[in-house]
C-alpha positions in Angstrom: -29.8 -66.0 31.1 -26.8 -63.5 31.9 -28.0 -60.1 32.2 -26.5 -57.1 30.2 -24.6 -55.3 32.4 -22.6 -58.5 33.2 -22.1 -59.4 29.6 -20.7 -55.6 29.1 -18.3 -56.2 32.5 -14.9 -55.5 31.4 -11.8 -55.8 34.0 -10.2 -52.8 35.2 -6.7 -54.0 34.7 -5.0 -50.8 34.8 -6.5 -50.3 38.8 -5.3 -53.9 39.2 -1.3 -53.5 38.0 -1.5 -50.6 39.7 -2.1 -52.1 42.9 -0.2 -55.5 42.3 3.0 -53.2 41.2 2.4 -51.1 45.3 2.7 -54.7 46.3 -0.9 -54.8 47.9 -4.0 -56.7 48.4 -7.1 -55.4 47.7 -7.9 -55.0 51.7 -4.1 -53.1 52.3 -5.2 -51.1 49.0 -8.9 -49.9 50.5 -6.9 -49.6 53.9 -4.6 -46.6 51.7 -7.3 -45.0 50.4 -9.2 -44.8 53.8 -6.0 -43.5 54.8 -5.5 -40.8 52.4 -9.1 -39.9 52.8 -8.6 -39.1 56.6 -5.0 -36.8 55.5 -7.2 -34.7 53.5 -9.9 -34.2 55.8 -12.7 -36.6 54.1 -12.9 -39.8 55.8 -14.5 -42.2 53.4 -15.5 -46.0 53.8 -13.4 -47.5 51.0 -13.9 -51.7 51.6 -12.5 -54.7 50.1 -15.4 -55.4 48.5 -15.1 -51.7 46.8 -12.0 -52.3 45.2 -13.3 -55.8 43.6 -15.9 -53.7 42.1 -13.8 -51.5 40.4 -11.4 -54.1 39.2 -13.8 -56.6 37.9 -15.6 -53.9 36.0 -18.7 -54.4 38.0 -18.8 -50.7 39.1 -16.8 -48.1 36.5 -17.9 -45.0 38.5 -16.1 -43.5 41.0 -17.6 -40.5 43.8 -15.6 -37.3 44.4 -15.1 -38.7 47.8 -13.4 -41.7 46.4 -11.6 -40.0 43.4 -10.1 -37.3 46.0 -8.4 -40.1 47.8 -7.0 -42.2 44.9 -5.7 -39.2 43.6 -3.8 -38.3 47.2 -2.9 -42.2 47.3 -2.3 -43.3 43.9 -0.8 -39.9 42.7 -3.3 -40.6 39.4 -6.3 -39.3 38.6 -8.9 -42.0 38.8 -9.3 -41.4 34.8 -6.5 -42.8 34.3 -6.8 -45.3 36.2 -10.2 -46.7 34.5 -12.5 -45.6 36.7 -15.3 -42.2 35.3 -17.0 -39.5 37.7 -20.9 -40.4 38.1 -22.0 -37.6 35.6 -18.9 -38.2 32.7 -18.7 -34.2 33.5 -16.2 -32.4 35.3 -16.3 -28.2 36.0 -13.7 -26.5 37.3 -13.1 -22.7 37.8 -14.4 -20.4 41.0 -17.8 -20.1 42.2 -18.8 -17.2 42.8 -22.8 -16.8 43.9 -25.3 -18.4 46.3 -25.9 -21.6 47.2 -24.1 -24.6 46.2 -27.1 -27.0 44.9 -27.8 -27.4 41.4 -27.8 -29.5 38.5 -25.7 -29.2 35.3 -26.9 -31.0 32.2 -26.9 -34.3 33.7 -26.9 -34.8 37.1 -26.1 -32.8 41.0 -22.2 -31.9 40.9 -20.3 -31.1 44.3 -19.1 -27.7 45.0 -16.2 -27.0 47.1 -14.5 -23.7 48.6 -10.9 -23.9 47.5 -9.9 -20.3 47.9 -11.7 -17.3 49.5 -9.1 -14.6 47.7 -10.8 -12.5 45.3 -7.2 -11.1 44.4 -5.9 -11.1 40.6 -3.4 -13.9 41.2 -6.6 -16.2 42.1 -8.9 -15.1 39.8 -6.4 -15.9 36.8 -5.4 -19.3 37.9 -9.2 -19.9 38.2 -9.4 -19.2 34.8 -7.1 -21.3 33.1 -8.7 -24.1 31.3 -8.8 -27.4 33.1 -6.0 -30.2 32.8 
């Protein structure tokens, strides 16, 4: 009897042309995204055996962690590239308040300090509507 989630498993072929047209395995590709991971500051533990996941459909979610470094390495958002954030939600804009841990309609979301300026310039591009 094949369970559900595996007759639902669709193949990420976008992730896969795009990493067949860099002219890499799977290993060189999870090598790149450890990579880009370290240039930004946020080491991350991208395997192999992560980037099967994600092309065989058996995992369609991606962490910030991971998105932050395909982004950096792939220039693409990992949207476009087939992959969804954990919560199907993104936020964007400046927080201003205390603390950094709390839940939005479905699920934690991860807070980061981009900019410290409270100037007018920041504020505004703050509040532009996300891409």
């Amino acid at each position: 009897m094949t369970h559900t989630a595996e007759r639902e498993r669709t193949p990420n072929d976008v992730l896969t042309s795009l990493r067949k047209s860099m002219n890499l395995s799977q290993d060189e590709f999870a090598q790149g995204l450890r990579g880009a991971g370290e240039e930004l500051g946020e080491p991350n533990d991208t395997s192999k055996r992560l980037v099967q996941r994600w092309e065989s459909g058996e995992t369609r979610t991606c962490r910030p962690l991971y998105a932050r470094a395909l982004k950096r390495f792939t220039g693409r958002a990992p949207e476009s590239l087939g992959l969804i954030e954990p919560t199907g939600r993104r936020m964007a804009g400046k927080w201003v308040g205390f603390g950094k841990d709390f839940d939005v309609n479905s699920g934690p979301w991860e807070l980061r300090l981009l900019d410290r300026s409270t100037e007018r310039a920041s504020i505004e591009r703050y509040s532009a509507s996300p891409e």
